[in-house]
Every structure is written in C-alpha cells, then in structure tokens.
C-alpha positions in Angstrom: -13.5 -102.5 213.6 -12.6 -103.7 216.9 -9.6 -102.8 219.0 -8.8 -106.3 218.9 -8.0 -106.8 215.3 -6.6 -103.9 215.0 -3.5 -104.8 216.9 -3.1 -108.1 215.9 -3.2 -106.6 212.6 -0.6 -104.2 213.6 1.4 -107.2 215.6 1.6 -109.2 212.5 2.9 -106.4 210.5 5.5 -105.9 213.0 6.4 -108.9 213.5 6.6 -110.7 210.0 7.0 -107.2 208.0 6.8 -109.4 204.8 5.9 -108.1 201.0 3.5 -107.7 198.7 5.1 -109.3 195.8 3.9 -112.9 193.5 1.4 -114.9 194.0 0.1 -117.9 191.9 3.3 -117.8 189.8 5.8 -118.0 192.8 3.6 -121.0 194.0 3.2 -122.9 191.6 7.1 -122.5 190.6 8.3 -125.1 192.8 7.7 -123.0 195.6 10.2 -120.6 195.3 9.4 -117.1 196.2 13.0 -116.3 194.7 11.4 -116.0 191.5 10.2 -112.5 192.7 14.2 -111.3 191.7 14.3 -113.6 188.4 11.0 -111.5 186.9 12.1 -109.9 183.5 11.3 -105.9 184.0 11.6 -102.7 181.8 11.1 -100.0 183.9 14.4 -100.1 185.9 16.9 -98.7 182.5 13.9 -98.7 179.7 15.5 -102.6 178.4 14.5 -105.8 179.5 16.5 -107.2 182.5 16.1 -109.4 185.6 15.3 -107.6 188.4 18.3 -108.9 190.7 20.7 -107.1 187.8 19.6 -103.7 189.1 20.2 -101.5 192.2 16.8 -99.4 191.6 14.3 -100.7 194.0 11.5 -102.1 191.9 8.1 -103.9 192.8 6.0 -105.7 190.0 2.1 -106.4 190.6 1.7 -109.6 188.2 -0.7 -110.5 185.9 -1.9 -113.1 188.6 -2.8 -110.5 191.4 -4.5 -108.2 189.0 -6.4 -111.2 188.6 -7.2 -112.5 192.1 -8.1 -108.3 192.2 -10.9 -108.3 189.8 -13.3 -106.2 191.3 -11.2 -103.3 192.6 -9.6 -100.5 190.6 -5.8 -99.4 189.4 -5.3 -97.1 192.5 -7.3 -99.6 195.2 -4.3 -102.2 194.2 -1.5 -99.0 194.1 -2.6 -98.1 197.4 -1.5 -101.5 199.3 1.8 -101.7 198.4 4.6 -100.4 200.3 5.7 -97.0 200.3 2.8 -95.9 198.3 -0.6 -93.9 199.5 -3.8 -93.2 197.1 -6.3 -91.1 199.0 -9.6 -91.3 197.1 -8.7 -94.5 196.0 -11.7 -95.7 199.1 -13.7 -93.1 198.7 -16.7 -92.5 195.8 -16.7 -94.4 192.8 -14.9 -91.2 190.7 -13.3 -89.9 193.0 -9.8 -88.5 191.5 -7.3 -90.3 193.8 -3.9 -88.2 194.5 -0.8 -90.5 194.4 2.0 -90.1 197.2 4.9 -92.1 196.7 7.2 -91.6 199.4 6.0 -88.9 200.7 6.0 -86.7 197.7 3.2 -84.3 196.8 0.6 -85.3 194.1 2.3 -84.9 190.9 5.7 -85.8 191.9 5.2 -89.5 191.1 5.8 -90.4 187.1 2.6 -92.4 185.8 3.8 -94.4 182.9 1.1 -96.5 180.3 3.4 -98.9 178.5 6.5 -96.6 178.7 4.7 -93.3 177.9 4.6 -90.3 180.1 1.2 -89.1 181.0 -0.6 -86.4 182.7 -3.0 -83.5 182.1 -1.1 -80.0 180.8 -4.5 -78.5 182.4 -4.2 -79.8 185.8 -2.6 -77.7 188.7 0.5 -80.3 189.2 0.1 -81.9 185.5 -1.3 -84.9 187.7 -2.9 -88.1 185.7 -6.3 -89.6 186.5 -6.0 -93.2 187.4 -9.8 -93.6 187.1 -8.7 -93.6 183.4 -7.3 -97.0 183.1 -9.6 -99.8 183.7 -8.3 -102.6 185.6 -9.1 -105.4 182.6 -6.6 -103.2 180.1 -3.4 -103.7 182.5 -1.3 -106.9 182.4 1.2 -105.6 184.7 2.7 -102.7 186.5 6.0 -101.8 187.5 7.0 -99.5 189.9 10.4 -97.9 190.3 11.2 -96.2 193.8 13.1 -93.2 194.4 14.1 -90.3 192.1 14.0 -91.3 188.4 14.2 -88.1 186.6 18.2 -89.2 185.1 15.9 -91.7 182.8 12.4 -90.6 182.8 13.1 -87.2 183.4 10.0 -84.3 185.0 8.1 -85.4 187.7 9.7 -88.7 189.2 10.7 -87.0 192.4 9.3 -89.8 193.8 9.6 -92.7 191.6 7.7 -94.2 188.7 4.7 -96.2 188.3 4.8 -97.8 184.8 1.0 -99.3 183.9 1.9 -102.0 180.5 -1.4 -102.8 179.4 -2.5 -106.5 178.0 -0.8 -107.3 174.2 -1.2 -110.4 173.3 -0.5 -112.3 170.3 -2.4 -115.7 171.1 -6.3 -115.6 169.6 -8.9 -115.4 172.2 -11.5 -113.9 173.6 -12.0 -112.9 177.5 -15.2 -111.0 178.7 -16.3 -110.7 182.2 -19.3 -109.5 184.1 -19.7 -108.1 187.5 -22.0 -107.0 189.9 -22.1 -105.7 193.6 -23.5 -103.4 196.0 -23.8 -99.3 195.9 -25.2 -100.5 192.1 -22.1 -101.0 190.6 -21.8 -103.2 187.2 -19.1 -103.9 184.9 -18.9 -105.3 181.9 -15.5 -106.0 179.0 -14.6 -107.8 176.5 -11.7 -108.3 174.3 -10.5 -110.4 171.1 -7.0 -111.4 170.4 -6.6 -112.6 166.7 -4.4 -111.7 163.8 -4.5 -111.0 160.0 -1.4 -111.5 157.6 0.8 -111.7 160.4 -0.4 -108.9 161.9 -1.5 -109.3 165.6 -4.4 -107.1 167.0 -6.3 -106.9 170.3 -9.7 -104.6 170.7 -11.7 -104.2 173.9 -14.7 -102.3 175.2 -15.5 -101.7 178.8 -18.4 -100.5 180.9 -18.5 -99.0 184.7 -21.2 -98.2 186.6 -22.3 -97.3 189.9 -25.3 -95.8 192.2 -22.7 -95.2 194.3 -23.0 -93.3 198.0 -23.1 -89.5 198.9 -19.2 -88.3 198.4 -19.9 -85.6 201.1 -20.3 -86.9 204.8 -23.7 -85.9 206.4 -22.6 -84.0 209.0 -26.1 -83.2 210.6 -27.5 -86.5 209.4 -30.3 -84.7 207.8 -30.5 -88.3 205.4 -31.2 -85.5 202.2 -27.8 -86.1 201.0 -28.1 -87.5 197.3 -26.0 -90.6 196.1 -23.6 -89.7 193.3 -23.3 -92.2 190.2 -20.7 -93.3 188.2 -20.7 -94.2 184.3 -17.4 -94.7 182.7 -16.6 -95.7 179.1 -13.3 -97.1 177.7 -12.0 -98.9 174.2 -8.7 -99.8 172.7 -6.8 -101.2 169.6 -3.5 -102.5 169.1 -1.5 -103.6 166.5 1.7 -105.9 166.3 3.7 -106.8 163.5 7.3 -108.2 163.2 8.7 -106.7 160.3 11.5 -109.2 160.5 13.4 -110.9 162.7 14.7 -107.2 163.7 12.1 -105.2 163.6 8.8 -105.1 164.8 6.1 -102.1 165.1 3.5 -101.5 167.8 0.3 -99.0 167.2 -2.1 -98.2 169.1 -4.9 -96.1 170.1 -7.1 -96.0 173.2 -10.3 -94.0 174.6 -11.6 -93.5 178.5 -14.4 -91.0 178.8 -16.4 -91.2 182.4 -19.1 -88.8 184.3 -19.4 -88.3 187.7 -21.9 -86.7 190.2 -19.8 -84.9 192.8 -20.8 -82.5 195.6 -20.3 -78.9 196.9 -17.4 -79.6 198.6 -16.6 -81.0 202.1 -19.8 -81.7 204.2 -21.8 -80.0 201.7 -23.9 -82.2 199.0 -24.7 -81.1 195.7 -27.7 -82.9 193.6 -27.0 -81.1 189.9 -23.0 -80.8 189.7 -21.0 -83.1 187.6 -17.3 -83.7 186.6 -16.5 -85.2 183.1 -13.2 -86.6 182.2 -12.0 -88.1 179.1 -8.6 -88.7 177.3 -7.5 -90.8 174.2 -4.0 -91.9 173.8 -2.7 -92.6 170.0 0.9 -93.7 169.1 3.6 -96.5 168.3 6.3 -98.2 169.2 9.0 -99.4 166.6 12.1 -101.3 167.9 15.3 -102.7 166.3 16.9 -105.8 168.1 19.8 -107.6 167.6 21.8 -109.9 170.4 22.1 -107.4 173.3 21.6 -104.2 171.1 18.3 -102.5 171.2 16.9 -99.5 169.6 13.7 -98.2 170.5 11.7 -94.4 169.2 8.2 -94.1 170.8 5.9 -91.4 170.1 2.5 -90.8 171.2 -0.5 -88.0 171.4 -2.9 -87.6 173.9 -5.9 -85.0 173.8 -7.2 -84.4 177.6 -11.3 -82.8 178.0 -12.2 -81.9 181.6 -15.8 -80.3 182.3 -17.2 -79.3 185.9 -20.9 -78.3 185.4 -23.2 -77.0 188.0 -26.9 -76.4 187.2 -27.0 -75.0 191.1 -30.5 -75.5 191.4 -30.6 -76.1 194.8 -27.8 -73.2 195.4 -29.2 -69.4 195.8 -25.2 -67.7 195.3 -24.6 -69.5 192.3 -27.0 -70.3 189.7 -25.2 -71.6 186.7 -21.2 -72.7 186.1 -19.5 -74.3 183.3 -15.7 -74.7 183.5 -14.2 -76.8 180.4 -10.1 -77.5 180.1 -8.7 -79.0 176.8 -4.8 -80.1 176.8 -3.2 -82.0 174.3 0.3 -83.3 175.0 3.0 -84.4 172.4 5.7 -87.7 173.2 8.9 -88.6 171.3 11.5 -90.9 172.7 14.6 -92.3 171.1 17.7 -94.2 172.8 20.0 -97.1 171.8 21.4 -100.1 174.4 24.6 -101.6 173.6 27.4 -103.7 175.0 30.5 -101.4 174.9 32.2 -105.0 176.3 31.2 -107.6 177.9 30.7 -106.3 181.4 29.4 -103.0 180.1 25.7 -101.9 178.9 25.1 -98.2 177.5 22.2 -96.8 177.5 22.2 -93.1 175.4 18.9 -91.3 174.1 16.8 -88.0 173.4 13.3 -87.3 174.4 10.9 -84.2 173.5 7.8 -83.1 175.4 5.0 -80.6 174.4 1.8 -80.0 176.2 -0.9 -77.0 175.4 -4.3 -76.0 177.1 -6.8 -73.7 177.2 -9.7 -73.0 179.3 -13.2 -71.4 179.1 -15.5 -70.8 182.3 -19.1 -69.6 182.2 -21.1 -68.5 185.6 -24.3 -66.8 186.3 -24.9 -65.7 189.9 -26.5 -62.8 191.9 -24.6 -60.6 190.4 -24.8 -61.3 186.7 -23.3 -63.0 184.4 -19.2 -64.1 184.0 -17.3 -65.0 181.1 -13.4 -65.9 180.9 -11.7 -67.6 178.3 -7.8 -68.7 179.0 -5.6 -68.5 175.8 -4.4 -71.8 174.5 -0.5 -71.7 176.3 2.2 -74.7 175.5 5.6 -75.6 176.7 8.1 -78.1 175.6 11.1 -79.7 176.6 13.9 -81.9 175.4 16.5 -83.9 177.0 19.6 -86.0 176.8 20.4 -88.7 178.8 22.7 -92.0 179.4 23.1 -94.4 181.3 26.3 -97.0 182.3 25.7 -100.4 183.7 28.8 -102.1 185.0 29.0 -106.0 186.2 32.5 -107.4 187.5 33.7 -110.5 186.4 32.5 -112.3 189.8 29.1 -110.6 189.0 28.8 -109.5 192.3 29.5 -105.8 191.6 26.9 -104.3 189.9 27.3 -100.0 188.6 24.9 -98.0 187.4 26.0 -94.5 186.6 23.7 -91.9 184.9 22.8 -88.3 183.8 20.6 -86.0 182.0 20.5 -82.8 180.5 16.8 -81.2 180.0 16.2 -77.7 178.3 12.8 -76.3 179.0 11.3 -73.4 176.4 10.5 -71.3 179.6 13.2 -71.9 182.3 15.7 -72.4 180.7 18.6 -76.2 181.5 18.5 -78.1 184.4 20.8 -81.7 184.9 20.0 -84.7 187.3 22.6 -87.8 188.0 21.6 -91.2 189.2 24.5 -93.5 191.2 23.0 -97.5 191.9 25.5 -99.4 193.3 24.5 -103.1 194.2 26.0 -106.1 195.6 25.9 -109.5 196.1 27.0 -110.8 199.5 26.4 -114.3 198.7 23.8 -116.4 197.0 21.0 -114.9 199.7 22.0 -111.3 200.6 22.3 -108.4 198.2 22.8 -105.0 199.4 21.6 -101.9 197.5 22.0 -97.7 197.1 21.1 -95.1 195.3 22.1 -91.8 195.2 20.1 -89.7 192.6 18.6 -86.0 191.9 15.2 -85.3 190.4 13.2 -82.6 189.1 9.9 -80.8 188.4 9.4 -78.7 185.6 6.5 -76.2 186.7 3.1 -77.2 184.9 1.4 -74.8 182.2 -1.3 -73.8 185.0 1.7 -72.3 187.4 3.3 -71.0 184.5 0.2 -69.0 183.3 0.5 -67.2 187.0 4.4 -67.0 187.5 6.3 -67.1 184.1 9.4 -67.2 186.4 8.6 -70.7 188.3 12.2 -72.6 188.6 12.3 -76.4 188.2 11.5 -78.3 191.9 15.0 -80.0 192.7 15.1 -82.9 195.0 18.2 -85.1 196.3 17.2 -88.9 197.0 19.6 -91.3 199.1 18.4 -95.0 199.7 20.4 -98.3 200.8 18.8 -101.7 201.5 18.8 -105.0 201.4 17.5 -108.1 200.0 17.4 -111.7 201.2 16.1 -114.5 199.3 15.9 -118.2 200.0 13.6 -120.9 198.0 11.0 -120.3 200.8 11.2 -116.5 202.0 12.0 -113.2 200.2 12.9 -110.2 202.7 13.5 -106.8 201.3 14.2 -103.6 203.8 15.2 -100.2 202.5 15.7 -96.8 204.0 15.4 -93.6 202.2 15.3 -90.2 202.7 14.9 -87.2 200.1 15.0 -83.4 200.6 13.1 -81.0 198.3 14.1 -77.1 197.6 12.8 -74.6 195.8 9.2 -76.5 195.9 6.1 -74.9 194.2 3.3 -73.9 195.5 0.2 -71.3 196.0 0.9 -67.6 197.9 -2.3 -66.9 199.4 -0.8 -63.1 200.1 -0.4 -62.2 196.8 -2.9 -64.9 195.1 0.0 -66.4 192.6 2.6 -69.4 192.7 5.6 -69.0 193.7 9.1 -71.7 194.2 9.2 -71.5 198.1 8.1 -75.3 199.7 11.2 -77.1 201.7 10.7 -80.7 201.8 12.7 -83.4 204.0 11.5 -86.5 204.4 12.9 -90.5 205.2 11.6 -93.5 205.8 11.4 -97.6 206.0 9.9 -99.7 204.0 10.0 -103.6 205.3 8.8 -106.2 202.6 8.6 -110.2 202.2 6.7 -113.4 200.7 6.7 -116.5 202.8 6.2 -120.1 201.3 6.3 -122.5 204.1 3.8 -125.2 202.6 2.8 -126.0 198.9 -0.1 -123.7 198.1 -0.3 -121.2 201.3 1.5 -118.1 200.6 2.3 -115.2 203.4 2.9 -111.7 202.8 3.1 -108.4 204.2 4.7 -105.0 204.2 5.2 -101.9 206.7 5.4 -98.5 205.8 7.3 -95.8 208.2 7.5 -92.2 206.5 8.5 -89.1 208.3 8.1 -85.9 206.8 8.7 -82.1 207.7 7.6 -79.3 205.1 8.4 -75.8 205.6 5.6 -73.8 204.4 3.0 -70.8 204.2 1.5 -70.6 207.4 -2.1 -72.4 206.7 -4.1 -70.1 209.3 -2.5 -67.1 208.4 -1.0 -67.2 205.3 1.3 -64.3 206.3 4.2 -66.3 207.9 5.9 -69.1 207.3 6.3 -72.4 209.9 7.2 -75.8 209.7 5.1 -78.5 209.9 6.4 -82.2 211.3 4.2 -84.0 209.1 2.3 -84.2 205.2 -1.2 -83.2 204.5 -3.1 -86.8 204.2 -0.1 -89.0 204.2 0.4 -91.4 207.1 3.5 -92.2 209.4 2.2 -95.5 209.8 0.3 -97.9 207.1 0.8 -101.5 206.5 -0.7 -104.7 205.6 -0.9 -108.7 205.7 -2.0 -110.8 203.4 -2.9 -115.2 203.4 -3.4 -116.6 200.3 -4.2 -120.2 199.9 -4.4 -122.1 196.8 -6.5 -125.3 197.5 -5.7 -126.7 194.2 -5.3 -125.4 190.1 -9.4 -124.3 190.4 -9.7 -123.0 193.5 -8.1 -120.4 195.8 -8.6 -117.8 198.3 -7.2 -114.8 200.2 -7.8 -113.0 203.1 -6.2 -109.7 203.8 -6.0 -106.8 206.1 -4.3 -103.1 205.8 -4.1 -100.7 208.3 -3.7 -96.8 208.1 -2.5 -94.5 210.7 -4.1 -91.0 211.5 -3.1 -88.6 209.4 -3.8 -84.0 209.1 -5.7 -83.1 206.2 -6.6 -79.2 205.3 -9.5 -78.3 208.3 -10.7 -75.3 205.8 -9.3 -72.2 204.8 -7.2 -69.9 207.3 -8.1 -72.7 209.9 -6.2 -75.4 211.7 -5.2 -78.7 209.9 -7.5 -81.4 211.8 -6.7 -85.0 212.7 -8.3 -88.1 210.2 -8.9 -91.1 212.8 -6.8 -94.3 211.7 -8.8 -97.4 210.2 -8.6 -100.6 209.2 -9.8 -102.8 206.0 -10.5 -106.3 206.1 -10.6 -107.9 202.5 -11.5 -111.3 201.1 -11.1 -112.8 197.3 -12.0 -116.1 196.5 -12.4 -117.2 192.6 -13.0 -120.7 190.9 -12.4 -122.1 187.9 -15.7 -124.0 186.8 -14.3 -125.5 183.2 -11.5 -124.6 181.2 -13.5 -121.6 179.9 -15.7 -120.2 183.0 -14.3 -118.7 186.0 -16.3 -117.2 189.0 -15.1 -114.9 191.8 -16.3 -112.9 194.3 -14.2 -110.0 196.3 -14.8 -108.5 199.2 -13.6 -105.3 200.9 -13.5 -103.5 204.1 -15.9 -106.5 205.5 -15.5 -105.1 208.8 -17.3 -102.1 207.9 -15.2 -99.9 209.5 -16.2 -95.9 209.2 -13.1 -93.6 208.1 -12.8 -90.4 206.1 -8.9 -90.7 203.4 -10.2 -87.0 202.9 -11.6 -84.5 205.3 -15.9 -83.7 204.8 -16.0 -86.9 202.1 -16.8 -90.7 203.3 -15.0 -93.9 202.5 -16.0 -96.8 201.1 -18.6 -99.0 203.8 -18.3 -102.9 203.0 -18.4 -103.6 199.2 -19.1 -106.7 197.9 -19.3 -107.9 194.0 -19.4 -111.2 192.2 -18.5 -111.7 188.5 -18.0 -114.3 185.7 -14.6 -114.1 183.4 -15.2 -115.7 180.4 -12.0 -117.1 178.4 
C-alpha cells in the first residue's frame, strides 16, 4: 500500500472523524442520519427503548450493512467499528479471533446471541468463538460500551456485544451462493412460514475454504501447506403469541467447523487440526402489558473442542489428542415497570452454571501420556435493578443501578452503574457514565488456584452527541482501571490475581448525508493503555509496560457509500491499523507488528424482485501485514454471490 494513501487515509480520518452507523435506512428516510438516535434497541436496560433515552453509549450494525457485508464474517464487521479490535479476524479462514473492546483483554467483552450469555467453561478466559455464528443467522447486533456487569453481570469489563439473530414471522425463503478466491464457497438457505399460528424459521449453511498457509514462511522454502476450512451450521425457531400478553420463543441451533492449523508461529504443520462445535437450546417467554414487561430466558449450551496432531512430519511428537467438553446452564428473570410516569424499574435474578472436563492423549520419544481432567462446575447467581429517571422537560435523563452476584467458589461481589444524560437542545446531548464491572475467574484458572478473586474494574466515560437532519457526530472519552487482574505466574507455573490495568481513550464517530443517495462515514480510534505485569523476559520481576499486547493506539476508518438508485449501490472503504507489540516468544522481547492498511469495495444489484447479485472485495491494495506475530493476513480476497429471496 503506498505511502500515499495511507495518509490521506489517515487525513480523512482526522479530519472528518465521522461513524460507522446506518446506511440504506438512514438514506432512504428522507435523508436524515438522525434516525441513527430514533433506532429501537434492547441491549442498553434488557427492554426496548430508543436509543437517545439512554446514557450507555450504544452502536447498532443494521440489517442493511450486514447486507451490503455479505461475504465477510461476524468479527471482519466487529473489527471496523470504533473502539473495537478482532485480531484473527484477517487472518486464516478459522482462525479464533480475540475480541478487545476498549482495551480490555480477551474475555473481558460480554458476547451476547439474542440476550444470552455465551462462552466456553473450557477455555482459559471463558472466551466465545465468533467463527460460530454465521453471518446469514444475524439480523442485527448491538453493542453496549463500557462496563456492563450492573445488568449483564461477569465479563463486561469492557462492554457488550449482543448478536440477535434473524426471526421472522413473514413466509419466505432466502438462499444465497458464493464463491471467491483462496477456494472459499458458501452456501444457506432458510424458510420462514407458520403452522396454526405458530411461526418457524429453519436454515442450513455451508463454509468452505482452501484457504492460505496460517504460518508465515519465514525462509520462503514454498513447502508450507495451505490450511482448509469446512464449517457446518443449522437452526430452528419457534414463535407463538399465546395471547395478546404472552408469547413464547424456542429455539435450538448447531455450528460445528474443522480447521487445519499449524505448529505455531513460523512453523507449518500439514496433519494438525482444531475442531469446534457448540449447540445452543432454549426459550424465551414474555409477558407484556402497556409499559410493563416480564421476561424469564433460559438456555443450554454443550461446547466440544478437539486439537489433533498425527505429527507425521514431527520427530518430538508423534501422536496428540486433546478433547474439552463444557456445558453451560442460563436462567434469567426480571420485571420493567413504571413506578410513575417519569420512572422505569427494572428488578431481576439471573443463575449461571458451567462444567468441563478434559482428556489428553500423546505419544512421543518418550512413551506414551495419558491425563484425564475431572468434570469441575461453578455457578453463580445475582440480583440486580435498575432506575430510569426522565424530568418533566425530558431533558434530564437518570439511570441508577446495582448488582449483587454470589459465586459457589469466591464467595459476593457488587457492581453500580450511574448514566446521567442530557439534552442541551434539539442537537446536542451530553452523556456519562460511571460504573464498576467484574470478572469471575473461569473453571480452567480455578482448576489451578481455587483462591482466584473476582477481576474488579472502575469505568468513567462522558461524551457527546450532535445530530442534525444531515450529520450525526458522536465523541466520547473513557478511561477504566483494572485491579486484582488474572493471569499466568510463569515462576511457580499457576494463576494468580496480580495484573494492574489503566487505560483511556477517544473514540470520534459520525454519518454525513450531504446529497440524496451518497452517504459519508468514518470513525477514529485513540486507546492508551499501561499494564503492570510479570516481567515477559524474565518472568521473575515485575515492570510496567506503556502499551497492550496486539491492541493499537491508533486505528480508524472511512467509508463512501453511494446508492445510485433502489437496485443499485456501491461502497468503497478504507481502515487503517497502527503498529502494535505482540508476544516475540517465550522469555524474549515483545516485537513490533508493522501498521497496514485495507482498501475494501462492495457493490450489489438487484436484478428482479427476487435475484440479487454482489460482489465484495477486501484489502484490494494487497497490502502484506501480520494482526498476529509468525501468522499471515488475509492478501486481496475477492468473492461474488447470488441471494435468492
């Protein structure tokens, strides 16, 4: 990528610092990009309310740009919008990307599927895979910024990303097929009907890919293997309205995919594998009635991870199986009701149970080894409410909150939320936040250090909004300090609560509307960070570092959409990433990732009322860059596809 393009890219994003936020629909609604604060969202207080009637800082990816996305994945989209960073997101189809919101470590953001907490009990950080949800399931996703553990309690240090997958009632059916370079092909469908009132929707997809060599070549010996991709997903979903009151949701869901992956960094691998599945079962029943709503949710989720390594071409290691199995339980119950008219309480209970166990085979030079980890569990339950006050003038707006969590190892924590907003007149509307989250340590710590304390963290944030029928501006500042953080003591090989985090930051976003059917947008990312830690080279002392392992200072992008008229339209969009340190190895020095830039391009039209085409393009400029140290990034990718409606 040329020097060139590069800084106008980062001029641009200076210079306009504009967001990320709707497309088509802001368009075509008169024009207005003001409709970005009029979108009805759930994630903010767990009821449906505008966005402008909340303090939270919330973003919403529509059902429109998951569209003009076709072609990408979940965490390809996540990783261009502001304040967030996905590395593996560009890397190898399969890749498991991490997800940094703000700054915080992987496993400190809540991942959400309509409402639901999930994650994997067997995983290090109880992290979830986003390579799990294919990108034709989601309608929608929501994501709330900041610390979010008053409402959605463990691991929304960072904030919450809340994935609502498609439910429709209408009949139809939608299929599309795709097709692009590095071998990929995709193929879904899905039918929409009902019977006796009941409303369903069931879908199938298929992904696959060639793919490219995960680990870089670093002697160019061109024997490095390419490393394939084959993932599997289905779903059904049920809808009734009992009554004009009631109504019950049910559903169940399956992803299951297999990927070739490599030794590690700089080192290829052609017999080793990674499997990943989960299925997600539960329901949804809610009672509503004027401005009273009451909601229980409960779902179960099984979790099967397998590395396997035939190690042929390996003379230490000749044979390794390694198999996880968690299972995790979900109940949540609350009520929202006016206690007057300028008044909204929100009051509930949630539980939480998650179990694994683990088995691990190996045969090497010297013999055979057999461990088997005993099935372990945990659970949790909670209490929280929530206040939402509104003046008369309905410029004040109050959001008080608290929580009370008892975990079955540690023992009661509490967290507070305080969202004050306010309107400074019909443009400008200031907003804060001041707000405590927590991290329950995850059954894998646990199994080392039954004495792990919770991860506290401290969250302050104020910004402001400005909104006109042609331009909506949003700027907040943040900054959040994390004790008593968890992580891995290479002295005496166990985990231990130690990590100190501080970090702030800006986040600058807008949408700009200046003539019927063009569309500008843009966001900037500024993140500083400082983490006292075990020293990395000697693990005997402790320093602090003045930055975070593979998150950037800098990253921001800009975006030109163009709607030509109601078939065809266009986009053309570039993102820039700033150097960042990633692990150089063990007991060696953290090394520098270069920065880089991606140039992408979506164009899709509408050939009848039931055949579009599209095409999508990314990283056209081709520009080389590692998100991980020892593993390459995407080259240019190009695919072309049908949707069928």
């Amino acid at each position: 990528m040329s020097k060139k393009l590069i800084t106008l890219s980062v001029g641009l994003i200076a210079a306009t610092t504009l967001v990320f936020g709707q497309q088509k629909d802001s368009l075509n609604k008169n024009n207005n990009p003001e409709n970005s604060l009029e979108d009805v969202i759930v994630t903010a207080n767990k009821i449906p309310q505008k966005q402008n009637t909340t303090g939270k800082v919330v973003s919403i990816i529509t059902a429109e740009q998951i569209t003009q996305n076709a072609g990408r994945s979940v965490a390809q989209i996540l990783n261009e919008q502001v304040g967030l960073n996905l590395p593996g997101s560009l890397s190898n189809a399969g890749t498991v990307p991490s997800i940094y919101m703000r700054g915080a470590s992987s496993g400190r953001t809540l991942i959400l599927i309509d409402g639901a907490p999930v994650g994997d009990p067997s995983m290090i950080s109880n992290e979830f895979d986003l390579n799990l949800v294919p990108l034709s399931q989601v309608e929608r996703i929501e994501i709330l910024k900041g610390a979010q553990s008053t409402m959605y309690g463990s691991d929304a240090i960072g904030g919450v990303i809340n994935i609502i997958t498609k439910n429709k009632g209408q009949q139809f059916v939608t299929g599309e097929l795709s097709a692009g370079n590095y071998g990929a092909k995709n193929a879904s469908i899905q039918l929409n009907s009902s019977i006796h009132k009941v409303n369903y929707s069931i879908g199938f997809e298929n992904q696959k890919a060639d793919g490219f060599s995960s680990a870089i070549d670093k002697n160019n010996t061109g024997n490095f293997d390419k490393d394939g991709y084959d993932n599997k997903s289905w779903f059904l979903r049920l809808q009734k309205d009992i009554n004009a009151n009631w109504s019950i949701n049910g559903y169940t869901r399956k992803t299951a995919y297999e990927s070739a992956i490599d030794y590690g960094a700089f080192k290829d691998d052609k017999d080793e594998y990674f499997k990943n599945g989960t299925t997600m079962s539960g329901l949804t029943l809610k009672y509503k009635k004027a401005k009273t709503l009451v909601q229980f949710q409960y779902q179960y989720t099984t979790q099967d991870r397998t590395y396997r390594n035939d190690s042929v071409d390996r003379t230490y290691t000749i044979f390794e199986d390694n198999r996880y199995a968690g299972k995790s339980h979900f109940a949540d119950l609350f009520v929202s009701t006016p206690l007057s008219k300028n008044i909204q309480w929100i009051t509930g209970t949630d539980f939480r149970y998650g179990s694994y166990h683990q088995t691990y085979i190996s045969i090497s030079e010297y013999g055979p080894w057999i461990d088997n980890f005993k099935d372990t569990f945990q659970f949790q339950n909670s209490l929280y409410t929530s206040l939402s006050i509104i003046d008369n003038s309905k410029k004040w707006i109050l959001e008080l909150g608290g929580r009370y969590n008892h975990h079955s190892r540690y023992g009661g924590n509490q967290t507070f939320t305080v969202s004050p907003s306010y309107k400074l007149n019909d443009q400008t509307r200031l907003v804060a936040s001041i707000s405590s989250g927590f991290k329950a340590p995850s059954l894998y710590q646990l199994s080392y250090n039954s004495e792990l304390a919770p991860e506290k963290s401290f969250n302050t944030e104020l910004g402001a909004e400005y909104k006109t029928s042609q331009l909506f501006a949003r700027a907040v500042y943040y900054n959040r300090t994390i004790k008593n953080g968890i992580d891995y003591n290479y002295i005496d090989y166990n985990f231990f609560n130690f990590i100190q985090q501080k970090v702030n930051g800006l986040e600058l976003e807008a949408n700009w509307s200046p003539l019927e059917g063009h569309r500008f947008s843009a966001n900037y990312t500024l993140m500083n960070g400082q983490e006292t830690n075990q020293n990395r080279v000697t693990t005997t002392d402790t320093i602090t570092y003045n930055y975070l392992l593979k998150r950037p200072k800098h990253s921001g992008g800009i975006q030109w959409q163009y709607i030509v008229n109601p078939k065809l339209d266009f986009s053309v969009s570039a993102r820039f990433t700033s150097k960042r340190y990633d692990v150089g190895g063990y007991a060696a020095p953290d090394i520098i990732l270069n920065y880089y830039t991606q140039v992408n391009a979506h164009i899709q039209y509408q050939m009848s009322k039931h055949i579009t085409v599209f095409a999508d393009g990314q990283n056209l400029g081709n520009d080389h860059f590692q998100e991980i140290n020892g593993y390459n990034g995407i080259g240019r990718r190009l695919v072309f596809g049908i949707r069928l409606k």
